[in-house]
Backbone as CSV, one residue per row, in Angstrom:
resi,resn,N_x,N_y,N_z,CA_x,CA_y,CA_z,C_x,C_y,C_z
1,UNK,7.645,-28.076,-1.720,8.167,-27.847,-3.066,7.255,-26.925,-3.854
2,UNK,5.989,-27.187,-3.611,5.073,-26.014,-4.816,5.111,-24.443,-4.382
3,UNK,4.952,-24.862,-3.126,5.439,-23.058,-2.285,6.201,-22.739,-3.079
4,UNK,7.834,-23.075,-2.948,8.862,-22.457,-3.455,9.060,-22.595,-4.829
5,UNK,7.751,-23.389,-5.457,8.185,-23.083,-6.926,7.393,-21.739,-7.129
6,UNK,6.305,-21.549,-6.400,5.654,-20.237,-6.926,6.275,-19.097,-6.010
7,UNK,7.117,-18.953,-4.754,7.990,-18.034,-4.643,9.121,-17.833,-5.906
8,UNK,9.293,-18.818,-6.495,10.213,-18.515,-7.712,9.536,-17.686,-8.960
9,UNK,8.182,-18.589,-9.066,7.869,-17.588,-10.886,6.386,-16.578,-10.701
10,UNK,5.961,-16.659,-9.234,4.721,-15.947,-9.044,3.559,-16.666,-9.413
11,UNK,2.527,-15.720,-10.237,0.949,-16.563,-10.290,0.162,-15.792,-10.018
12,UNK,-1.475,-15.647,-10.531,-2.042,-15.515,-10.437,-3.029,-16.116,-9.100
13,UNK,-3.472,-15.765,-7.973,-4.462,-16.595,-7.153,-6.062,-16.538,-7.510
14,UNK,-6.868,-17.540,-7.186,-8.397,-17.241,-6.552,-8.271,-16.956,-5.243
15,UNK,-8.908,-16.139,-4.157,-8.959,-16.174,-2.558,-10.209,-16.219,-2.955
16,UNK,-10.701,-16.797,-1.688,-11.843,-16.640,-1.377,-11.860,-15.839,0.020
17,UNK,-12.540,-15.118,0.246,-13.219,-14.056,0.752,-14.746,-13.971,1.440
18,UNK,-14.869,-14.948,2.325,-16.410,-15.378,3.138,-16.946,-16.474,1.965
19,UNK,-18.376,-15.809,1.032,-18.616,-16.924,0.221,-18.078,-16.194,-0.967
20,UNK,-17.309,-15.491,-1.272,-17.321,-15.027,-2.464,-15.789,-15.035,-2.735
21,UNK,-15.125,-14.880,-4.040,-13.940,-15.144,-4.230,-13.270,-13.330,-5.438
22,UNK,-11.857,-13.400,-5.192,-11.560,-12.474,-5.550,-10.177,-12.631,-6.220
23,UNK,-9.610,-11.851,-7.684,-8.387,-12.318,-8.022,-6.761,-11.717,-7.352
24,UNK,-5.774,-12.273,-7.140,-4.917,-11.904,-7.077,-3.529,-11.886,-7.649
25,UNK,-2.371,-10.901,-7.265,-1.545,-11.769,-7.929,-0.060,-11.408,-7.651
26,UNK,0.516,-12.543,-7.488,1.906,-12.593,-6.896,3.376,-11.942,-8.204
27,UNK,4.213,-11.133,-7.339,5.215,-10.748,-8.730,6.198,-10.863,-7.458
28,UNK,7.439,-12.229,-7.811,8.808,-11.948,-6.871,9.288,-10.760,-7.292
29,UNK,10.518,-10.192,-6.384,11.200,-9.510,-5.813,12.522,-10.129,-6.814
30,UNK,13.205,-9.261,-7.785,14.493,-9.624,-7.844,15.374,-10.119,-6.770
31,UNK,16.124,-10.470,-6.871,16.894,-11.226,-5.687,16.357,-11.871,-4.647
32,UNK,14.713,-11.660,-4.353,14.186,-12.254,-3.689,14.820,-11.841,-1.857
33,UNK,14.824,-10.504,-1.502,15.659,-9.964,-0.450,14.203,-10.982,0.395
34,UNK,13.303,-10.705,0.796,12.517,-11.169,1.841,11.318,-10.334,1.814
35,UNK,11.162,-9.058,1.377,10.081,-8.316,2.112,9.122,-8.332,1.078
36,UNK,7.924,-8.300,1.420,6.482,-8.500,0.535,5.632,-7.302,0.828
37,UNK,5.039,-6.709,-0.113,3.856,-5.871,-0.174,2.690,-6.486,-0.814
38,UNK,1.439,-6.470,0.281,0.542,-6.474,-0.359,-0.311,-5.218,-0.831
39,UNK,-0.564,-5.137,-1.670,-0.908,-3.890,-2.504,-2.167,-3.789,-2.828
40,UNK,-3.104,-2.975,-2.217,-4.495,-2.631,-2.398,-4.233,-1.544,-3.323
41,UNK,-5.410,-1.182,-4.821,-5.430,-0.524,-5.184,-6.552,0.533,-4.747
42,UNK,-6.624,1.781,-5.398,-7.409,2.936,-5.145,-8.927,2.670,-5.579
43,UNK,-9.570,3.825,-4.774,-11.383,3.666,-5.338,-11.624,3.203,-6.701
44,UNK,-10.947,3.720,-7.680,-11.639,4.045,-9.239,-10.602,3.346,-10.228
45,UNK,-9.489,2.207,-9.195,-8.903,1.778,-9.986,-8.951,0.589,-9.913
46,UNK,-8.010,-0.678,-9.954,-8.144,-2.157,-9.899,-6.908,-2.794,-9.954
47,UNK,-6.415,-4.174,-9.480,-4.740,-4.320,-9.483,-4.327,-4.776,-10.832
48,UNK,-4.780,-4.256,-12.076,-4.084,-4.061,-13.597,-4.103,-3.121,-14.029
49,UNK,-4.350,-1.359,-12.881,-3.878,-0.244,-13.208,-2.861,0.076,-13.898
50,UNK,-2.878,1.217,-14.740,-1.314,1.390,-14.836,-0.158,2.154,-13.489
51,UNK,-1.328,2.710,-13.136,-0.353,3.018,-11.823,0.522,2.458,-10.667
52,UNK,-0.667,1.059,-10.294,-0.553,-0.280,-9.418,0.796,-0.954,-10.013
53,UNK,0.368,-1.123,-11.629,1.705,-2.197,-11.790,3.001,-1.644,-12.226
54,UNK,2.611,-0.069,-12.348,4.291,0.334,-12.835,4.725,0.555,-11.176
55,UNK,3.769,0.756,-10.391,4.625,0.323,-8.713,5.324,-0.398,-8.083
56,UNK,4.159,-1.590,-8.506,4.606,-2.815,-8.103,5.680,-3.385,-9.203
57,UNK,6.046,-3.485,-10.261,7.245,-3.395,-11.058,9.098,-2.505,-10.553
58,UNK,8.456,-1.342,-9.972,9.818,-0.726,-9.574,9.667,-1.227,-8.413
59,UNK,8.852,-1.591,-7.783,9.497,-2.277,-6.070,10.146,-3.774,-7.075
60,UNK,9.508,-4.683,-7.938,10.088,-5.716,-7.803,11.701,-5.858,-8.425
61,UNK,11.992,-4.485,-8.819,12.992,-4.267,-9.876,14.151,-4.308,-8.477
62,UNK,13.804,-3.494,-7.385,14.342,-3.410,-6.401,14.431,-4.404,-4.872
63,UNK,13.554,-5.653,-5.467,13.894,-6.923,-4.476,12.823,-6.966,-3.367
64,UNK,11.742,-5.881,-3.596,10.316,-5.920,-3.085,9.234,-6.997,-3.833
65,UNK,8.838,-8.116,-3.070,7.965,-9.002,-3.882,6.348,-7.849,-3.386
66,UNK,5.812,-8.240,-4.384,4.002,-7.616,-4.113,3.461,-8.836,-4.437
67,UNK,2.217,-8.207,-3.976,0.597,-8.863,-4.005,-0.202,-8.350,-4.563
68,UNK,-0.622,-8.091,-5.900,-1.744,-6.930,-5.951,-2.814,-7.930,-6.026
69,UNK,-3.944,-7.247,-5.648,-5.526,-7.667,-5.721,-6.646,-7.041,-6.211
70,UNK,-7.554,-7.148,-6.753,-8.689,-6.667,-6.704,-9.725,-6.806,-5.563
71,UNK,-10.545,-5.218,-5.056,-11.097,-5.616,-3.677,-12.378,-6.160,-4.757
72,UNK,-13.162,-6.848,-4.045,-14.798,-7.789,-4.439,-15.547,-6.623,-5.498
73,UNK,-15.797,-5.814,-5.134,-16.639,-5.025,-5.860,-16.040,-5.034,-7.070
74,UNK,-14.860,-4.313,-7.482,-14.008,-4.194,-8.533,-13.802,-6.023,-9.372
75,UNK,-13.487,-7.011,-8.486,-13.701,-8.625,-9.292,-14.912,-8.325,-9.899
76,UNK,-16.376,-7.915,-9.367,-17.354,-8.084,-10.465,-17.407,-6.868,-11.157
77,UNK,-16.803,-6.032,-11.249,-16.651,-4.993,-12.323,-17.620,-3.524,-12.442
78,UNK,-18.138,-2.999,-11.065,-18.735,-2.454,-10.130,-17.827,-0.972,-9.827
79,UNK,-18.490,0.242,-10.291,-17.796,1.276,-9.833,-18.184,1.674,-8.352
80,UNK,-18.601,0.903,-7.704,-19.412,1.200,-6.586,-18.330,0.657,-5.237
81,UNK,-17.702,1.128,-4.853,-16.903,0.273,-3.138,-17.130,-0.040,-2.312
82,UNK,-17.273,-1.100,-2.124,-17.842,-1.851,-1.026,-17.394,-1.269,0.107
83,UNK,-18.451,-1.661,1.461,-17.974,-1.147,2.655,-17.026,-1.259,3.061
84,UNK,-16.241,-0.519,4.414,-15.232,-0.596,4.866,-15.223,-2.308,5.468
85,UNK,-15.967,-2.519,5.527,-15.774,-3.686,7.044,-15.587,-4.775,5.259
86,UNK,-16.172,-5.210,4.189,-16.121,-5.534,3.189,-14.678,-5.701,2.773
87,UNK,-14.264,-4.388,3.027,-12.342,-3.804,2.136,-11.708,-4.586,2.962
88,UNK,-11.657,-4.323,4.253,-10.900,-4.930,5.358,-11.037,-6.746,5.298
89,UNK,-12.069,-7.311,4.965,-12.132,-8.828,5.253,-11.459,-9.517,4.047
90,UNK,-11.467,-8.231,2.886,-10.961,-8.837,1.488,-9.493,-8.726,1.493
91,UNK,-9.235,-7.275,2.325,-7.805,-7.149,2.532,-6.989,-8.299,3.565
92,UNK,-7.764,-8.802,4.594,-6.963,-9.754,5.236,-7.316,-11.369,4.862
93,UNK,-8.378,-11.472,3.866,-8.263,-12.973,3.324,-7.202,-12.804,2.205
94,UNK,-6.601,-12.281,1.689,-5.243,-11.857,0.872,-4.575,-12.255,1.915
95,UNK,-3.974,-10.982,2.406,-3.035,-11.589,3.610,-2.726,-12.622,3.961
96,UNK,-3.777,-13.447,4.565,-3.634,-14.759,4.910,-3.451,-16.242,4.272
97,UNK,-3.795,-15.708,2.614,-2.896,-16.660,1.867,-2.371,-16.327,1.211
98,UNK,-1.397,-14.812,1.456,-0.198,-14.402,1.063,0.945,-15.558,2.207
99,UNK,0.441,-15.306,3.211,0.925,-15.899,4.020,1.304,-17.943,3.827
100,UNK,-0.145,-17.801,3.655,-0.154,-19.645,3.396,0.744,-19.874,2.122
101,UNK,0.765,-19.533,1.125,1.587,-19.544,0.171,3.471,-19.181,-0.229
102,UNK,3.522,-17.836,0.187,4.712,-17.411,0.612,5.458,-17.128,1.801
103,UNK,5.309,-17.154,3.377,5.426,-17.414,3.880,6.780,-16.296,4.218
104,UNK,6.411,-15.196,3.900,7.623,-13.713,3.830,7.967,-13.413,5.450
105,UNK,9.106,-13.238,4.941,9.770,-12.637,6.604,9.517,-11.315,6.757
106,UNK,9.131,-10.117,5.696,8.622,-9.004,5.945,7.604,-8.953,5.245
107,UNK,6.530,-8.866,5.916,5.245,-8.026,5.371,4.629,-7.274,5.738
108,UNK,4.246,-5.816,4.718,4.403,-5.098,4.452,2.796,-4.943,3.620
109,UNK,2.065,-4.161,4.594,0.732,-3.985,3.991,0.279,-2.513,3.586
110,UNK,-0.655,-2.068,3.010,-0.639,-0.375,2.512,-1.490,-0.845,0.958
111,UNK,-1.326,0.522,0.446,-1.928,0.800,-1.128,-2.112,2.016,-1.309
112,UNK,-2.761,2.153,-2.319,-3.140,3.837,-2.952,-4.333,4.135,-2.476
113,UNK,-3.993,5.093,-2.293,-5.829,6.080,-1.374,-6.581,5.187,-0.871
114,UNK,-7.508,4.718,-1.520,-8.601,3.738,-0.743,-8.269,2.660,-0.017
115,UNK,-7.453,2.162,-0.845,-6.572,1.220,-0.472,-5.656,1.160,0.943
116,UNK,-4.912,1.910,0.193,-4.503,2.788,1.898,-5.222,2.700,3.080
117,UNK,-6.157,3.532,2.971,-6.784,3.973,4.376,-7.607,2.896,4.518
118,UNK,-7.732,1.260,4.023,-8.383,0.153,4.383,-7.259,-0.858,5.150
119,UNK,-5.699,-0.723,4.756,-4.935,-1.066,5.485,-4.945,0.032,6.594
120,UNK,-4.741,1.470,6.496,-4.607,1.801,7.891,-5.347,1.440,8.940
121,UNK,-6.782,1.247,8.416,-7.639,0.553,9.303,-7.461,-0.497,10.286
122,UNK,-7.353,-1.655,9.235,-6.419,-3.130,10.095,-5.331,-2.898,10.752
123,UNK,-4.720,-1.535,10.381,-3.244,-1.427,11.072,-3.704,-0.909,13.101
124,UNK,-4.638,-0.214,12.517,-5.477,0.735,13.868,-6.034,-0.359,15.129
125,UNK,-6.138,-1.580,14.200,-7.138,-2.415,14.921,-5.851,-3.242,15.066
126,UNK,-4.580,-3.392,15.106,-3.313,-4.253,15.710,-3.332,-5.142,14.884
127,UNK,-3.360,-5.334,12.860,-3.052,-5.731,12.249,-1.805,-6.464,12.485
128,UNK,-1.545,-7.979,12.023,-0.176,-8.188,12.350,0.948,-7.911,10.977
129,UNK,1.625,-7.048,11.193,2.251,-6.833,9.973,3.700,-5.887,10.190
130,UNK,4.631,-5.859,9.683,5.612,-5.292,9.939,5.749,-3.708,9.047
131,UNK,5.054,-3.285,8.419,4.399,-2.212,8.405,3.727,-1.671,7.496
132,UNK,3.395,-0.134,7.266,2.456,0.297,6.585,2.771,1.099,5.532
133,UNK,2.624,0.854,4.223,3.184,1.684,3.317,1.539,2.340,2.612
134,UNK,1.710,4.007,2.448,0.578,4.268,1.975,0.846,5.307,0.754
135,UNK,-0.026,5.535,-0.049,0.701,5.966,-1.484,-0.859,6.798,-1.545
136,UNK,-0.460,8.335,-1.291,-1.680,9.292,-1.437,-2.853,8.575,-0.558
137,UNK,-2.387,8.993,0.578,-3.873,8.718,1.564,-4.656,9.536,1.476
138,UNK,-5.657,9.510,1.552,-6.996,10.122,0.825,-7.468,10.844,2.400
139,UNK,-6.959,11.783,3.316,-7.308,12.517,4.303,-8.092,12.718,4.320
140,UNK,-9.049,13.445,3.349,-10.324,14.263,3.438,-10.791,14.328,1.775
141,UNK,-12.334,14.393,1.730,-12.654,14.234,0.520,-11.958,15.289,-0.303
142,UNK,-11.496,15.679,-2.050,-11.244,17.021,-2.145,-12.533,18.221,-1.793
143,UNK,-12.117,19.100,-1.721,-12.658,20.404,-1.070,-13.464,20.166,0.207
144,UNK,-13.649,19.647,0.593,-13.585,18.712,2.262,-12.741,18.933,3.403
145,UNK,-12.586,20.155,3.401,-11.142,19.442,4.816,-11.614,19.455,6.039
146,UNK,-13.418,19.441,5.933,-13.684,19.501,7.451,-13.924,18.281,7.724
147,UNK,-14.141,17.043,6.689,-14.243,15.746,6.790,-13.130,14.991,6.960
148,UNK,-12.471,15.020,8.118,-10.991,14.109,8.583,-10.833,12.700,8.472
149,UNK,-10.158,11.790,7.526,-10.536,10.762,7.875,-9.128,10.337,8.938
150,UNK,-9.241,10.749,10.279,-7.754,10.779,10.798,-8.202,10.204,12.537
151,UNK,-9.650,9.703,12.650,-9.738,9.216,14.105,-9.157,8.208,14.301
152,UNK,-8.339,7.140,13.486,-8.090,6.314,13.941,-6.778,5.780,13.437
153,UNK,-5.550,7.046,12.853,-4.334,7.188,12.764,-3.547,7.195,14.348
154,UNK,-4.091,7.770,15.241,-3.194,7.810,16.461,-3.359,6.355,16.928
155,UNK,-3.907,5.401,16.541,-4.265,4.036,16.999,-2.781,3.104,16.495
156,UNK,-2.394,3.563,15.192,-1.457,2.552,14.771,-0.333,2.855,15.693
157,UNK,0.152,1.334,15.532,1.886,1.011,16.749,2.705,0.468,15.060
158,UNK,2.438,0.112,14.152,3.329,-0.136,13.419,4.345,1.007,12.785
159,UNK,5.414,0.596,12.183,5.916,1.563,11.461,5.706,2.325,10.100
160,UNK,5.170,3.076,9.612,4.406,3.633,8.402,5.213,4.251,7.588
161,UNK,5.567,4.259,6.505,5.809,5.306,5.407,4.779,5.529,4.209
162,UNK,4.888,7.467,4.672,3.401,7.579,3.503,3.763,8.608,2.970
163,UNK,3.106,8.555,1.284,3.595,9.668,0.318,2.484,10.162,-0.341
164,UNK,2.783,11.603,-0.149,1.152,12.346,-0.935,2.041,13.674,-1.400
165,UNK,1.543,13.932,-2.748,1.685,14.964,-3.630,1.350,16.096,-2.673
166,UNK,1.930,17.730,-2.948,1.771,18.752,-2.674,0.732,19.183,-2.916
167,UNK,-0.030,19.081,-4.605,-1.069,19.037,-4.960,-2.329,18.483,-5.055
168,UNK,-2.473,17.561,-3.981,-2.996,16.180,-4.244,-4.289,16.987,-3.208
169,UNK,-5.529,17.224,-3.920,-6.671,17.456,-3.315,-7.567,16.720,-2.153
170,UNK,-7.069,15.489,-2.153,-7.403,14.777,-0.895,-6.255,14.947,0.348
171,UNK,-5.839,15.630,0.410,-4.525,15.564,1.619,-3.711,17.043,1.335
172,UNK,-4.373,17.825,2.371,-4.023,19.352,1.849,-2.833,19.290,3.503
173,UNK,-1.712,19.594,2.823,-0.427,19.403,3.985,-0.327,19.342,5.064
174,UNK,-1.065,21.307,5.981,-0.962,21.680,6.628,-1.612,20.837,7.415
175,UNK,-2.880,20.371,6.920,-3.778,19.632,7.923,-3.556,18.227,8.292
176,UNK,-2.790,17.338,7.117,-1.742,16.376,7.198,-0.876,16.467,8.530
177,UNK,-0.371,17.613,8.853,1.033,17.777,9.612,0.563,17.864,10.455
178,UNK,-0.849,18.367,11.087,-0.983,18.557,11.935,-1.820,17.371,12.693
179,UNK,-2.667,16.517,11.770,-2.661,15.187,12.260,-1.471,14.459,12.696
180,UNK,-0.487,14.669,12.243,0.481,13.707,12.884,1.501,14.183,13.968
181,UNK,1.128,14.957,14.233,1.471,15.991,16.009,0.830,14.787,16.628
182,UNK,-0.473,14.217,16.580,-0.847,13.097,17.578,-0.913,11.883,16.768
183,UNK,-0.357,11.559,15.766,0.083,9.937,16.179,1.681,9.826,16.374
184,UNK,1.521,8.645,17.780,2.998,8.246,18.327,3.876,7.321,17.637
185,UNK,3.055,6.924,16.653,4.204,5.978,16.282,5.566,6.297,15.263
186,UNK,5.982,5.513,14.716,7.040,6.186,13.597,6.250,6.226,12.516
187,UNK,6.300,7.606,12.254,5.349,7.448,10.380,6.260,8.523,9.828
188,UNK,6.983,7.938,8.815,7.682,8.950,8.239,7.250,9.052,7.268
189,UNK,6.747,10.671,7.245,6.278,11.474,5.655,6.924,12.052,4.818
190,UNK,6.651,11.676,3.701,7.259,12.454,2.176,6.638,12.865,1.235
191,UNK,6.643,14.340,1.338,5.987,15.051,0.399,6.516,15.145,-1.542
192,UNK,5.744,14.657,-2.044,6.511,14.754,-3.479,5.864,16.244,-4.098
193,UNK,6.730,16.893,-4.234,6.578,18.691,-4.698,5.835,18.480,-5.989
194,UNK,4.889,19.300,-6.040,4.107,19.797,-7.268,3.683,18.467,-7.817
195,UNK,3.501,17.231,-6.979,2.347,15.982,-7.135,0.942,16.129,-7.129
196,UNK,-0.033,15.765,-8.234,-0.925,15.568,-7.795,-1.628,14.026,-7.167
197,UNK,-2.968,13.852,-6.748,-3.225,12.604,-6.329,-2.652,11.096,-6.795
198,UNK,-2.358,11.428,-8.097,-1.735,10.231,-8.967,-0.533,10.221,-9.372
199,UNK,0.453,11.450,-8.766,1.756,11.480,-8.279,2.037,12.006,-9.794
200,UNK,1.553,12.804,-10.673,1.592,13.050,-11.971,2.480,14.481,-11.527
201,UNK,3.159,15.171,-11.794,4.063,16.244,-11.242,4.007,17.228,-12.700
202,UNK,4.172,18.730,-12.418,4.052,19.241,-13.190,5.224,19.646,-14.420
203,UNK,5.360,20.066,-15.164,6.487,20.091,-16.171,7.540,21.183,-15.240
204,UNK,6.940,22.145,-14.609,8.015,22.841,-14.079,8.583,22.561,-12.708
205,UNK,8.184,21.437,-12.234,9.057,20.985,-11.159,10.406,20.487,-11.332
206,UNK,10.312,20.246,-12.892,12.133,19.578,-13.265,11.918,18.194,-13.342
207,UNK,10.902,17.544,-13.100,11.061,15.953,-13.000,9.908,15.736,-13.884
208,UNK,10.094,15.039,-14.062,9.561,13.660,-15.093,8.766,12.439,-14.171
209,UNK,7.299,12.460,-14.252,6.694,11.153,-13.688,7.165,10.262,-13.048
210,UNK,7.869,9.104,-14.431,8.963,8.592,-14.433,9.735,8.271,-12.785
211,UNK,10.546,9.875,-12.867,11.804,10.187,-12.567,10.922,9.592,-10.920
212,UNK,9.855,10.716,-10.581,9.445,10.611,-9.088,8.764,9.486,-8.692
213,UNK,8.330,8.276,-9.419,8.243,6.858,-8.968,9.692,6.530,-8.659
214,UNK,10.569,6.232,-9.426,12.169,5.605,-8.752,12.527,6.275,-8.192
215,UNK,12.260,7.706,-7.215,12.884,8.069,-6.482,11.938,7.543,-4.978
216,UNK,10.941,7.578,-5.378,10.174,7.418,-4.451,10.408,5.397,-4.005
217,UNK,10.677,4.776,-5.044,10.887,3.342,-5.068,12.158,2.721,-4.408
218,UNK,13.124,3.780,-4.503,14.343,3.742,-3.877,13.965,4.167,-2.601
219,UNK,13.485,5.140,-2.014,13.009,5.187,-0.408,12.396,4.368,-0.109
220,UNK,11.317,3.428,-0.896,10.703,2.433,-0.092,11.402,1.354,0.050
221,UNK,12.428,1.187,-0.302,13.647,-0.044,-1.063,14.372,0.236,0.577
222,UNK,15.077,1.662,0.962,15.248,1.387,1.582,14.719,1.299,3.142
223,UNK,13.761,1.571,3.364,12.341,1.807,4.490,12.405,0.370,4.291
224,UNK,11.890,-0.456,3.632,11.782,-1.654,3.575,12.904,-2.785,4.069
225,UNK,14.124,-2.355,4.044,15.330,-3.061,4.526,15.636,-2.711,5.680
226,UNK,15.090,-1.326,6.348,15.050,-1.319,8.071,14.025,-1.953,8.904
227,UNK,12.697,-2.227,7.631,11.900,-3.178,8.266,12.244,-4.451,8.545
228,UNK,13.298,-5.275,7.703,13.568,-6.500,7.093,14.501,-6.573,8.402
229,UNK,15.965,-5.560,8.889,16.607,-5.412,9.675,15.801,-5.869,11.047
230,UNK,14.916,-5.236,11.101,13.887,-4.401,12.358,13.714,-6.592,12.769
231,UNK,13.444,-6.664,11.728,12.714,-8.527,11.814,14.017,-9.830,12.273
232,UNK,14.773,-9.360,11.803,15.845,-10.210,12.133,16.670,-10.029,14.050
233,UNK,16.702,-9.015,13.503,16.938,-8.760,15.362,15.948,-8.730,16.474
234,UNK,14.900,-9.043,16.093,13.471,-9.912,17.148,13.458,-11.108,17.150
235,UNK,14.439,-11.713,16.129,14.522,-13.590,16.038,15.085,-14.006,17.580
């Protein structure tokens, strides 16, 4: 009964995380379709961004429940990011009482830049998860493009959808496209025109901020229901 009362109105969590603890926090899914994101935010941001929650708001508008969290460093209020192996243990003690708690038939792991590429990680290493959503993966530092962060993209078997601005100084296209000549799995990419890193678009592209989150929210809406599909016909 308490499960499904907090699948009904959400909540705030404590996880704990080895000895240390970190906040989180649950937002249902209108209609409550099934599929869950847990949502890592970016280096320089935290999960009460404005970016994080007007995300996680249009997925829930569209029947996507989230998870957002703060990784450890960011709980004590630290511009500094903890190590990878750090991101990753914080990212899957979430997980695992995303799990103990809600108990989702699709989940659905990813985040923004840093975030991101700490789920692609777990995804590389046979994360169990039904797939990977990434929002401006952070490829290479800006003006960097000899620094790849791409050794361990051909590793993932899950299914991925990832979105990076045209403009977006960490993820310069060409070199994007050509990383994904070698990974095998399904990763379908979408470029949002005249985006920068924070998906902010310019006045002369014709769109409105706004406009390119719900368009982009509606592709994950439906990416997310071939995952949900993808789950039911393995029962």
């Amino acid at each position: 009964m308490a499960t499904r009362e907090r699948q009904r109105t959400g909540g705030e969590w404590r996880v704990r995380v080895g000895t240390e603890e970190t906040s989180a926090l649950y937002d249902p899914g209108v209609g409550g379709g099934g599929g869950l994101f847990v949502f890592a935010h970016g280096a320089g941001g935290n999960m009460n961004d404005r970016a994080v929650v007007a995300t996680s708001r249009a997925l829930n508008e569209r029947g996507i429940a989230t998870v957002r969290f703060n990784f450890l460093y960011k709980e004590k209020k630290s511009g500094r990011p903890d190590p990878m192996p750090k991101l990753k243990d914080t990212f899957s003690a979430v997980v695992e009482r995303t799990r103990a708690e809600i108990a989702p038939r699709t989940l659905i792991i990813g985040g923004r830049s840093m975030g991101g590429r700490a789920a692609s990680m777990l995804a590389a290493e046979g994360f169990d998860a039904a797939g990977l959503l990434l929002l401006a993966y952070p490829l290479h530092p800006p003006g960097k493009p000899d620094q790849l962060r791409d050794a361990h993209l051909p590793s993932i078997h899950m299914p991925v959808i990832c979105f990076n601005g045209t403009r977006d100084p960490f993820c310069t296209p060409l070199l994007m496209e050509e990383v994904l000549t070698r990974v095998t799995t399904n990763w379908e990419m979408h470029w949002v025109e005249a985006a920068d890193h924070s998906f902010h678009v310019l006045k002369s592209s014709g769109k409105t901020d706004a406009e390119v989150l719900n368009q982009m929210s509606d592709t994950i809406r439906n990416w997310v229901e071939r995952r949900e599909k993808e789950n039911r016909n393995d029962r």
